[in-house]
C-alpha positions in Angstrom: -10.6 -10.6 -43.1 -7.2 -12.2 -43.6 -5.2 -13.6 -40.9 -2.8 -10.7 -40.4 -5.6 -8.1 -39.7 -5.4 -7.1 -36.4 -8.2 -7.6 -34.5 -8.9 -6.7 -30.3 -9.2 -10.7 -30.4 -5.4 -11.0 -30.9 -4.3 -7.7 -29.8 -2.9 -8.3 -26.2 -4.1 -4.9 -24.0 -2.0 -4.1 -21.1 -3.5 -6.6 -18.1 -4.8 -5.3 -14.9 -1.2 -6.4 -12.9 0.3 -3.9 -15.1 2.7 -0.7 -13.9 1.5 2.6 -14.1 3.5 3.2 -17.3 2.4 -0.1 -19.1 -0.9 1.2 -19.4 0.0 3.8 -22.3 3.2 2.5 -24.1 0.9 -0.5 -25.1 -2.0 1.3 -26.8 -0.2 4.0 -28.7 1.6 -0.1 -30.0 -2.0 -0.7 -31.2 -2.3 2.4 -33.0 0.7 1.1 -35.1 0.0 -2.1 -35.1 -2.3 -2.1 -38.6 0.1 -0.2 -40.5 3.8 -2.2 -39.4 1.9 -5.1 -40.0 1.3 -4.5 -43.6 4.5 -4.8 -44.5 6.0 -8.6 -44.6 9.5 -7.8 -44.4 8.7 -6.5 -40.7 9.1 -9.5 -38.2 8.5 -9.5 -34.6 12.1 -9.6 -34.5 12.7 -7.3 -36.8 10.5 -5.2 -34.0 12.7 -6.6 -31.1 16.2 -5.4 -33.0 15.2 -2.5 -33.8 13.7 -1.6 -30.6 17.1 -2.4 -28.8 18.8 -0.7 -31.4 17.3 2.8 -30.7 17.6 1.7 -26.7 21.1 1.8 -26.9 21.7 4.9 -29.3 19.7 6.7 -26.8 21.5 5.6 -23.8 24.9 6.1 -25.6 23.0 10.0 -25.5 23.5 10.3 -22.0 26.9 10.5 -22.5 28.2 11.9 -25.4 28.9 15.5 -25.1 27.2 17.4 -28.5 24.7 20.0 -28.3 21.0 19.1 -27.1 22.3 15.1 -26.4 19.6 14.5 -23.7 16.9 15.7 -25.7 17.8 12.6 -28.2 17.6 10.3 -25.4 14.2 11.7 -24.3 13.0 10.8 -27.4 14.5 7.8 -28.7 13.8 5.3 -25.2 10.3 6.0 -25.4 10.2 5.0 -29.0 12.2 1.6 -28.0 9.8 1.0 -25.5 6.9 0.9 -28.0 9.1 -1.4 -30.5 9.5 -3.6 -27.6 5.7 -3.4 -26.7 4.6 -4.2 -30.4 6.7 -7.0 -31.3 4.7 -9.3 -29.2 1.9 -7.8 -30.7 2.9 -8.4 -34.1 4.0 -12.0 -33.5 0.1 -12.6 -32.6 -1.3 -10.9 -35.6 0.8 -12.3 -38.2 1.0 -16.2 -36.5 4.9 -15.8 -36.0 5.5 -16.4 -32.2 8.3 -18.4 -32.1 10.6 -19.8 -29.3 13.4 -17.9 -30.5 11.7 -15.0 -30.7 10.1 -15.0 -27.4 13.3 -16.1 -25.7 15.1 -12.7 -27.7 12.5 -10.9 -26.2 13.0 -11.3 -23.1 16.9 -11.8 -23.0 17.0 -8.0 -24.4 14.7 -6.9 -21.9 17.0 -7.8 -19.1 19.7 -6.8 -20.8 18.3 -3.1 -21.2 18.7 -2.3 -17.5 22.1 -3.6 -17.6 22.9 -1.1 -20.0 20.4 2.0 -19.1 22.3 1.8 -15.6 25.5 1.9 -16.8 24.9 4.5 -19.0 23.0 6.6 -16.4 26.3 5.7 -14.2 28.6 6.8 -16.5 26.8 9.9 -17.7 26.1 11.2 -14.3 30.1 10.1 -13.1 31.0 12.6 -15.9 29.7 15.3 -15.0 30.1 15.4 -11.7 33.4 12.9 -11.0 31.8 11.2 -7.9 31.9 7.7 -7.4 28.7 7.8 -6.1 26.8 7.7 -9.0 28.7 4.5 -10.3 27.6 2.7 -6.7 23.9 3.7 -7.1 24.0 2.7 -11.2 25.4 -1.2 -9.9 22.7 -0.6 -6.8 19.8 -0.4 -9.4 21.0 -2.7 -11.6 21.8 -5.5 -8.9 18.0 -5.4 -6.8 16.1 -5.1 -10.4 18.0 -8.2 -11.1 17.8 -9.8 -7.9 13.7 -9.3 -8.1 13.7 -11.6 -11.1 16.1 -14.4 -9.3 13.4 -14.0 -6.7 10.0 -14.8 -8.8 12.0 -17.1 -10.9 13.6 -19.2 -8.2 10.0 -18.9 -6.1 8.6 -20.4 -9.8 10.7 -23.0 -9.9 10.5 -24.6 -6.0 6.8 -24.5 -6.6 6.8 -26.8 -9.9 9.5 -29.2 -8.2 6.9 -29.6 -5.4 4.1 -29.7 -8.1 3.9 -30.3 -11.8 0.7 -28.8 -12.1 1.6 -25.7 -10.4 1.7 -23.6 -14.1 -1.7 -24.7 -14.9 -3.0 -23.8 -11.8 -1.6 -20.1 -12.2 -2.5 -19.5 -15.4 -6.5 -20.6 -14.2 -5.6 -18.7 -11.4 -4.8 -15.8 -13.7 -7.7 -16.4 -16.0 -10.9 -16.2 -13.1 -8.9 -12.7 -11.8 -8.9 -11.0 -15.2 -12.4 -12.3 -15.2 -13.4 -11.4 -11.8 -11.2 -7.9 -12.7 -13.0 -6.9 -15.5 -16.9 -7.5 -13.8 -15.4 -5.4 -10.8 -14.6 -2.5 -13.0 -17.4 -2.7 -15.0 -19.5 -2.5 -11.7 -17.3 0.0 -10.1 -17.5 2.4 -13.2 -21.1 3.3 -12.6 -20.6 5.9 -9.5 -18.3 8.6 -8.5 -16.7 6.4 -5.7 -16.5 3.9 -7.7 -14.3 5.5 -10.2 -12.1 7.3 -7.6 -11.6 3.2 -6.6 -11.3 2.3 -9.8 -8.3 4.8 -10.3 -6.7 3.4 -6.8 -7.2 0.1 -8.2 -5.5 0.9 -11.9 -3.0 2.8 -11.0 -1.7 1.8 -7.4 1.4 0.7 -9.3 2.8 3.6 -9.5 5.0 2.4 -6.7 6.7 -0.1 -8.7 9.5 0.6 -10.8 10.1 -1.9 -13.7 11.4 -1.7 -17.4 9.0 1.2 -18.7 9.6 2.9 -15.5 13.3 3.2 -15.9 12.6 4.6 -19.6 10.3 6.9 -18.0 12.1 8.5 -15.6 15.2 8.5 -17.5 13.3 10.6 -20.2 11.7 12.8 -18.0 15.1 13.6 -16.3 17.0 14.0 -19.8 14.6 16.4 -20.5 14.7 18.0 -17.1 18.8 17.6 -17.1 18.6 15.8 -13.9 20.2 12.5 -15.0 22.1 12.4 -11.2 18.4 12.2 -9.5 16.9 9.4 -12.0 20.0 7.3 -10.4 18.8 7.5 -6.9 15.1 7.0 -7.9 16.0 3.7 -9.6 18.5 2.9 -7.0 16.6 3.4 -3.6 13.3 1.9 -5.2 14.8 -1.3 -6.8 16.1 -1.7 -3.5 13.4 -0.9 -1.3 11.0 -3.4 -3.8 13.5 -6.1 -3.7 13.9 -6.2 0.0 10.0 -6.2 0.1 9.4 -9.6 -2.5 12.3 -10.9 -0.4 10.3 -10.8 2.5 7.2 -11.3 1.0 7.9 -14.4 -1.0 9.5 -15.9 2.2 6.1 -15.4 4.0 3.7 -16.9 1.2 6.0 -19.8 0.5 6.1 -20.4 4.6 2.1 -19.6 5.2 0.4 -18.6 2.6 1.1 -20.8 -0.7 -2.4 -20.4 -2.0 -0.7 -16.9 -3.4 1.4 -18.0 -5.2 -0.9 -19.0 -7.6 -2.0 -15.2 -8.1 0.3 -13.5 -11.6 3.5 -13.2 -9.7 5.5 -9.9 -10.3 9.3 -9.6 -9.9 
């Protein structure tokens, strides 16, 4: 077996800290995975180009005024999502992770909700000329941003109080996935179990993060409900960032043994 075979060894699956919608953008990844990686012209950031490519055409969707222009958008974010979920996975396969390549990554990821919002804004200020809609796009866009100043600036006191604070998370991170994966195995073996098990899996479906914003913006394209999306995305980004506001104050004050845990933003 050559190196660039994919294999579940170097295939990364969605972790058990994941958002509701992580758990299926990743796999349907895998199922491409063999075939993009046959082909040596496609890079990881080939992937990551591409993917942000078909982001913004179908964002510019939600506002250009042809026949059927939402259903395009349905369509075409979902696809970015998975280019943006097999890039990483591509990278692993082929042995090309590369600074530059993980910092693009994660620069355009950011950069996505700057222009999904704006483009939600703009489409819904369109149609209906309230100002409203431009207040709750800059709402989303500001606590979604805010929630990563929040886990990065938490990240950062820690290792300026201790240098070995990354390698204690990432053991941290390693005995939960561990611990994680006996649990569900164990939990999988009775009714009860499972109905826990399905709590435990899929509890984050009160978080709203990047494949959440692609979701509900496809579901309300399709639905032609682009106004509601906005107020979704803007009342929960606040609601969340108000919440790891609060909450990193109280582990950093009395409880620092959690931060060690995967942090979300």
């Amino acid at each position: 077996m050559s190196d660039s075979t994919p294999t579940q060894k170097n295939v990364i699956e969605p972790p058990y800290f994941s958002n509701w919608a992580d758990l299926f953008f990743p796999p349907i990844a895998n199922r491409l995975l063999p075939f993009v990686s046959k082909f040596k012209w496609i890079t990881p950031n080939v992937v990551t180009l591409f993917s942000f490519f078909l982001y913004v055409l179908g964002c510019l969707f939600i506002f250009i005024d042809i026949p059927g222009h939402l259903i395009f958008t349905a369509i075409l974010l979902p696809l970015a999502y998975i280019g943006d979920c097999l890039d990483g996975q591509l990278a692993r396969t082929k042995k090309l992770s590369s600074d530059l390549g993980n910092y693009l990554d994660k620069v355009v990821d950011v950069l996505k909700i700057y222009i999904i919002t704006i483009s939600l804004a703009y489409g819904a200020y369109l149609t209906t000329s309230e100002v409203i809609y431009i207040f709750l796009g800059f709402t989303a866009c500001f606590f979604f941003n805010f929630r990563y100043y929040l886990k990065l600036e938490t990240i950062f006191s820690q290792f300026n109080q201790d240098s070995q604070y990354l390698d204690k998370c990432r053991e941290r991170k390693n005995a939960l996935y561990r611990s994680k994966k006996a649990e569900y195995e164990q939990l999988s073996g009775s009714l009860s179990g499972k109905l826990k098990l399905a709590w435990l899996k899929h509890r984050s479906i009160f978080w709203v993060d990047e494949a959440e914003f692609v979701v509900f913006t496809s579901i309300g394209a399709v639905l032609n409900q682009i106004e509601l999306v906005l107020w979704v995305l803007a009342i929960s980004q606040f609601l969340i960032a108000f919440w790891r506001l609060f909450e990193r104050g109280y582990q950093t004050h009395k409880a620092k043994d959690q931060l060690l845990d995967p942090m979300r933003k």
